[in-house]
C-alpha positions in Angstrom: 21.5 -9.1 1.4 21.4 -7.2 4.5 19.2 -3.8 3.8 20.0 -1.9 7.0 17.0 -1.6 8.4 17.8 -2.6 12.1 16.1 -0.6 14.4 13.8 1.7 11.9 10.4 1.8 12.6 8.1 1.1 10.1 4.2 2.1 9.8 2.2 -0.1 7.7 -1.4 0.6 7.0 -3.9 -2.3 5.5 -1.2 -4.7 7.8 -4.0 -6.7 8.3 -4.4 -7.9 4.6 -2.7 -9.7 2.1 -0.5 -7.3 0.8 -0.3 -5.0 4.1 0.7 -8.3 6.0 3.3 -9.4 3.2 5.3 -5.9 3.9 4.9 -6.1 7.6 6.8 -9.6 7.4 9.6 -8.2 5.0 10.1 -5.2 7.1 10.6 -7.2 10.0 12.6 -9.5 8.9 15.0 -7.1 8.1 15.0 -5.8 11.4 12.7 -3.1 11.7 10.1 -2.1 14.5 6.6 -2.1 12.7 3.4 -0.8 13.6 0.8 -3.1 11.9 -2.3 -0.8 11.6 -5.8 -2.1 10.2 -9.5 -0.9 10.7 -10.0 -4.9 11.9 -7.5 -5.0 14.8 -7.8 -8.4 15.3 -6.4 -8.8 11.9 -3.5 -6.6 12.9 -2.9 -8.5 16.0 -2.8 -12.0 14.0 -0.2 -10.5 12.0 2.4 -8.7 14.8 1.8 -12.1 16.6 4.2 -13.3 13.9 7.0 -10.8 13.6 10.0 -9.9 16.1 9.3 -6.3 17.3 5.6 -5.3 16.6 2.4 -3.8 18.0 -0.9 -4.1 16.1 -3.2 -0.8 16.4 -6.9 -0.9 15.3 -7.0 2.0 12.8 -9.2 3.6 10.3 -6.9 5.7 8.2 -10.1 7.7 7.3 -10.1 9.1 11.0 -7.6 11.4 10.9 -8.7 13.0 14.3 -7.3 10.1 15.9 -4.1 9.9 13.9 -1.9 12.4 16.0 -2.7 10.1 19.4 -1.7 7.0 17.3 1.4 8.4 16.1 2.6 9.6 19.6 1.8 5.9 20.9 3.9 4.5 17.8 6.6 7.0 18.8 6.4 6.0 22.8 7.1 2.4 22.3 8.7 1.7 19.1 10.5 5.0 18.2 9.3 7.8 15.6 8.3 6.6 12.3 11.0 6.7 9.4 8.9 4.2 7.0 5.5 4.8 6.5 3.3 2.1 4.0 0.1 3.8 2.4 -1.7 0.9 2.0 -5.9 1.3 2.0 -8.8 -0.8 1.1 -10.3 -0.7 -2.2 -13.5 0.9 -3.0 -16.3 -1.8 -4.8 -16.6 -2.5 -8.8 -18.1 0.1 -10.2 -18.2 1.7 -13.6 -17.1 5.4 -13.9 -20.4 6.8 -14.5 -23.5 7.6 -12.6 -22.0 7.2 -9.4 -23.6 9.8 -6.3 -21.3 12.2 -4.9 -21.5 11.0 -1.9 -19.7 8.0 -2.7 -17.2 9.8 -4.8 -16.7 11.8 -1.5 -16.2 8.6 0.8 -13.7 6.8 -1.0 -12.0 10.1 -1.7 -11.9 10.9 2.1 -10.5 7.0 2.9 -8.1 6.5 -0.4 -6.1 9.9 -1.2 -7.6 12.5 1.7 -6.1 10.5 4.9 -3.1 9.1 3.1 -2.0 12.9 2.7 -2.9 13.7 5.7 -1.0 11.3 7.7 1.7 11.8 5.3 1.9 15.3 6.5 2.4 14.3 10.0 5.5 12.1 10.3 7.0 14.1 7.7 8.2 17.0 10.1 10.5 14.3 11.9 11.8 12.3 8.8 12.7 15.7 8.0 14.2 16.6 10.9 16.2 13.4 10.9 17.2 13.6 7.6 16.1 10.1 6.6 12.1 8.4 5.3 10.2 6.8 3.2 6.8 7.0 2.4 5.6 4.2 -0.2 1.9 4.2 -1.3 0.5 1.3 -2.7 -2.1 2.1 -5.1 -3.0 -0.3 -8.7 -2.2 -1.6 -12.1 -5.4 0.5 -12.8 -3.5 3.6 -12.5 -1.9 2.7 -15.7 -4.0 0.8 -17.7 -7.4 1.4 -16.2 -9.3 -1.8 -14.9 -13.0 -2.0 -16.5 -15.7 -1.5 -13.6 -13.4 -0.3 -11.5 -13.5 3.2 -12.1 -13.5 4.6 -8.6 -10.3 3.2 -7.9 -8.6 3.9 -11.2 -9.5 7.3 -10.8 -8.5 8.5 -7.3 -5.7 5.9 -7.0 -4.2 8.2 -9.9 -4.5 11.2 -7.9 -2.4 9.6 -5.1 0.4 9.2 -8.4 0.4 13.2 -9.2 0.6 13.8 -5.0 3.4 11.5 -5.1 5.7 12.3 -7.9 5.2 16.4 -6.3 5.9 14.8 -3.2 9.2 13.2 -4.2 10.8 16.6 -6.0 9.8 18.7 -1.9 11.6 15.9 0.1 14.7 14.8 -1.7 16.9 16.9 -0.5 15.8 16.2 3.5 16.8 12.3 2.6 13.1 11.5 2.2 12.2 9.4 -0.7 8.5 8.9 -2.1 7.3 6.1 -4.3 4.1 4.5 -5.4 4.1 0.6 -5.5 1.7 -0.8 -8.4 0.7 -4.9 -7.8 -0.4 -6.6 -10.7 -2.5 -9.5 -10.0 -1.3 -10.8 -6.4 -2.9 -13.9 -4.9 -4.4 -11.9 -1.6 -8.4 -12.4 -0.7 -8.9 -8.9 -2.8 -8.1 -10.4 -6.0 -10.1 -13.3 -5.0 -13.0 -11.3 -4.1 -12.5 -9.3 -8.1 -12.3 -12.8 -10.0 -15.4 -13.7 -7.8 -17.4 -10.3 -9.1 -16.2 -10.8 -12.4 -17.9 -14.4 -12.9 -20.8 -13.4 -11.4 -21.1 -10.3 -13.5 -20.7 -12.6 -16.8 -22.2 -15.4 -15.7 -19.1 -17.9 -15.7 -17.1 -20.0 -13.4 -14.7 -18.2 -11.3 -12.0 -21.2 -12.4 -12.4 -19.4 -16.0 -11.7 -16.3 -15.1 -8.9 -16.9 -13.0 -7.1 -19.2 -15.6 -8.1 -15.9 -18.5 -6.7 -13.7 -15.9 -3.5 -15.8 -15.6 -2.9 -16.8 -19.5 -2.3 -12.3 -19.5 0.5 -12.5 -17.1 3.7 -13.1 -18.8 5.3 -15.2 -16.0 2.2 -17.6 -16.3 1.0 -17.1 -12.7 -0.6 -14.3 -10.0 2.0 -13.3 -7.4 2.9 -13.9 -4.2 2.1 -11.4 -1.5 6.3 -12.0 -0.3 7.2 -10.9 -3.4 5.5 -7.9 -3.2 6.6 -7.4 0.3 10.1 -8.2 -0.2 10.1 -5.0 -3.1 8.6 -2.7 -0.6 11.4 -3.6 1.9 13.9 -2.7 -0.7 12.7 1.0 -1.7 12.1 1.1 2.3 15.8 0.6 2.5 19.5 2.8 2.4 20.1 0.7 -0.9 17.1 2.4 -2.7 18.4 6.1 -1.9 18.8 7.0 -5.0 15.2 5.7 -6.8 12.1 8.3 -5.7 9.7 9.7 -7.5 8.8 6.3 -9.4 6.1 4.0 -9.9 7.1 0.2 -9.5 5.5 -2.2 -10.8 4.9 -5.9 -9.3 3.2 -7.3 -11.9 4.4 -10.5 -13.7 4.8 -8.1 -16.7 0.9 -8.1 -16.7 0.5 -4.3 -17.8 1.1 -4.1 -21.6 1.9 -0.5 -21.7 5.4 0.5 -21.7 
């Protein structure tokens, strides 16, 4: 299937990573221009190394100073930015309570503040050209909280309500907005989550990745392609019609309906 994205350009954040990388390849190989972004910009590099049209930028999304200047060199040699990927780390394990303010306010400023806020500057010229996407990647967590991962149940959520209110402004400029959930995809993250959760209890991180897959209904975690190979499809014309959702990649892991 040809989704008719020849000559977009795509932004993806976190492109670097697992999941970040996963979409940069599916965007690409459908044609698009992408802007691999990552705070590790030798991770981004490794990653537009691989694709057809691509430059790698070393970018905290937290720095939103520096986001106009990145934008406008995005815009110089690619073209302005129709796709944008909200993809950002994730903050550590934590319970909900008795964390400090202080970190509530950090991983508030680098998960939901500078998503918004460069958000709010490609918008004007998707808007203008009557054509975007803007697809945030957040968790399963949002709807059915993870245990001692509170932090990120919690503001990831918030990124859900900004989205859905996103979605009803845009529609009618030929914008679409959708949040992207993964389940349990094999990336270094969920690695790094199996690898907390046996040290926490005290078990072998073989046992709690074989509990961890006997939940998913397919029998297995996911790849990152097939999470990137979704992403290209919302990013697409063929999706037009779906915004405002939350799309789960999960396996059928999350029990809720």
């Amino acid at each position: 299937m040809d989704l008719d994205l020849k000559e977009r350009t795509a932004l993806v954040f976190g492109g670097g990573g697992g999941l970040g990388g996963a979409i940069a390849r599916a965007l690409s190989a459908e044609g698009a221009n992408v802007a691999v972004a990552d705070i590790d910009e030798s991770a981004a590099e490794k990653t537009a190394q691989g694709l057809a049209r691509a430059i790698a930028i070393g970018w905290d999304i937290a720095d939103l100073p520096v986001a106009p200047e990145r934008i406008r060199r995005i815009e110089a040699e690619l073209g302005p930015v129709d796709i944008l990927i909200n993809n950002t780390g994730g903050p550590p394990p934590t319970p909900a309570s008795g964390q400090t303010p202080e970190l509530w306010s950090k991983h508030f400023d680098q998960m939901v503040r500078s998503v918004i806020g460069v958000t709010d500057l490609v918008l004007p010229g998707m808007r203008a050209r009557k054509w975007g996407r803007v697809i945030t990647s957040t968790s399963s967590g949002v709807v059915a909280p993870i245990p001692n991962l509170g932090i990120s149940n919690a503001l990831r959520l918030a990124l859900v309500g900004w989205s859905k209110t996103l979605a009803r402004e845009v529609g009618r400029d030929g914008i679409t907005a959708n949040i992207v959930l993964p389940g349990r995809i094999a990336t270094n993250r969920i690695v790094f989550l199996d690898e907390q959760k046996a040290s926490r209890e005290n078990r072998p991180v073989a046992d709690v990745t074989a509990e961890s897959t006997a939940a998913i209904p397919v029998g297995r975690y996911g790849d990152p392609h097939e999470y990137g190979d979704t992403v290209a499809f919302l990013a697409s014309p063929r999706a037009s019609y779906i915004t405002g959702s939350v799309i789960r990649i999960d396996g059928g892991l999350i029990p809720s309906i």
